[in-house]
C-alpha positions in Angstrom: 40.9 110.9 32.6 41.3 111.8 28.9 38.3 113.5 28.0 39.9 114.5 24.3 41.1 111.1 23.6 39.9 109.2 20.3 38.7 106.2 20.0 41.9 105.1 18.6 43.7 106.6 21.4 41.2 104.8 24.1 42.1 101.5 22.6 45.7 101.8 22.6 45.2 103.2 26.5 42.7 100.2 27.7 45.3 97.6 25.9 48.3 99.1 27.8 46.4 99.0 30.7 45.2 95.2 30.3 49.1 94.4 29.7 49.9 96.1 32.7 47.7 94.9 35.0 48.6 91.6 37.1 47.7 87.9 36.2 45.4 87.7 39.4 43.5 90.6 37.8 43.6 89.9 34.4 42.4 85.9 35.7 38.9 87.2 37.3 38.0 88.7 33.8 39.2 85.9 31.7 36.8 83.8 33.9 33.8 86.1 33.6 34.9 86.3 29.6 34.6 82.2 29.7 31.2 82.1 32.2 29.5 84.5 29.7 30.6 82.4 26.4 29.6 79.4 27.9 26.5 81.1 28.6 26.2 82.4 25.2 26.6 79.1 23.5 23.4 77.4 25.4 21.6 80.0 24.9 22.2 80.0 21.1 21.7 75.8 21.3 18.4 76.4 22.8 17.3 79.1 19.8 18.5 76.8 17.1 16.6 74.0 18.9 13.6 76.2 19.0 13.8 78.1 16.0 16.0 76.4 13.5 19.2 78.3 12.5 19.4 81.9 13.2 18.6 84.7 10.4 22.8 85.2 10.2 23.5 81.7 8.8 20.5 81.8 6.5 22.1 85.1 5.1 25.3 83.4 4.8 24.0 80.3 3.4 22.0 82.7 0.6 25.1 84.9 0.2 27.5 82.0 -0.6 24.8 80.5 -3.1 24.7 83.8 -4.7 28.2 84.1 -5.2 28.5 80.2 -6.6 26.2 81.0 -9.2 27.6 84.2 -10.4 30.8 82.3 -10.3 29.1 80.2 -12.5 27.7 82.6 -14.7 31.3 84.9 -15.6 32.9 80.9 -16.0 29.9 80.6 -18.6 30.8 83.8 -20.3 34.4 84.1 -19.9 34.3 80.7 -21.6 31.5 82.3 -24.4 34.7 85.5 -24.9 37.1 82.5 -25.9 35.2 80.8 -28.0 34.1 83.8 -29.7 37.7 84.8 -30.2 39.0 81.3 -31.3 36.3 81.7 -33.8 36.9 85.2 -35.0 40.8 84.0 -35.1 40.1 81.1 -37.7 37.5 83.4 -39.6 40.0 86.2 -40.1 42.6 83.8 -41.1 40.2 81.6 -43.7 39.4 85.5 -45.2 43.1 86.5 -45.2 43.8 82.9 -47.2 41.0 83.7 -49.6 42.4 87.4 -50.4 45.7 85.8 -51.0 45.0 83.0 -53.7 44.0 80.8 -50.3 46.3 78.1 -49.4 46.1 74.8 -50.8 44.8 76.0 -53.9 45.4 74.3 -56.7 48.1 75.4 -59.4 47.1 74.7 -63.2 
């Protein structure tokens, strides 16, 4: 029926359809949707009962320990930049004393 349309433009045309179409309609798929999650969901129970969890969650599960330990690591060395700086800060200040006399020097 629209044989230039984009894939955008197919979207917005199947969504205005599924708006337009009657609750009686609309009620048949929303059952099928349900009877084919339900499906979905024992058959996923009886992988993970088989097989342990599925190769998604173990990705997941690697990914998110990945991230926690570079989180870790730019804590480490954002921590490492500050102290550095503290120390440069007091260093540069102790140099700029001694170049002046230094302060709490004693007066004779």
């Amino acid at each position: 029926e629209h044989p230039s349309a984009s894939v955008g433009d197919i979207g917005k045309l199947l969504g205005e359809a599924w708006r337009n179409m009657d609750e009686g309609a609309r009620a048949e798929w929303n059952d099928k949707a349900t009877a084919d999650k339900e499906r979905y969901e024992r058959e996923l129970a009886a992988f993970k009962a088989e097989h342990g969890e599925t190769r998604a969650e173990k990705m997941k599960k690697e990914r998110a320990a990945e991230r926690k330990e570079a989180a870790k690591e730019r804590r480490a060395e954002a921590s490492k930049d500050r102290s550095e700086k503290k120390r440069d800060k007091v260093k540069h200040a102790k140099s700029a004393d001694g170049a002046a006399g230094g302060r709490g020097a004693t007066a004779q």
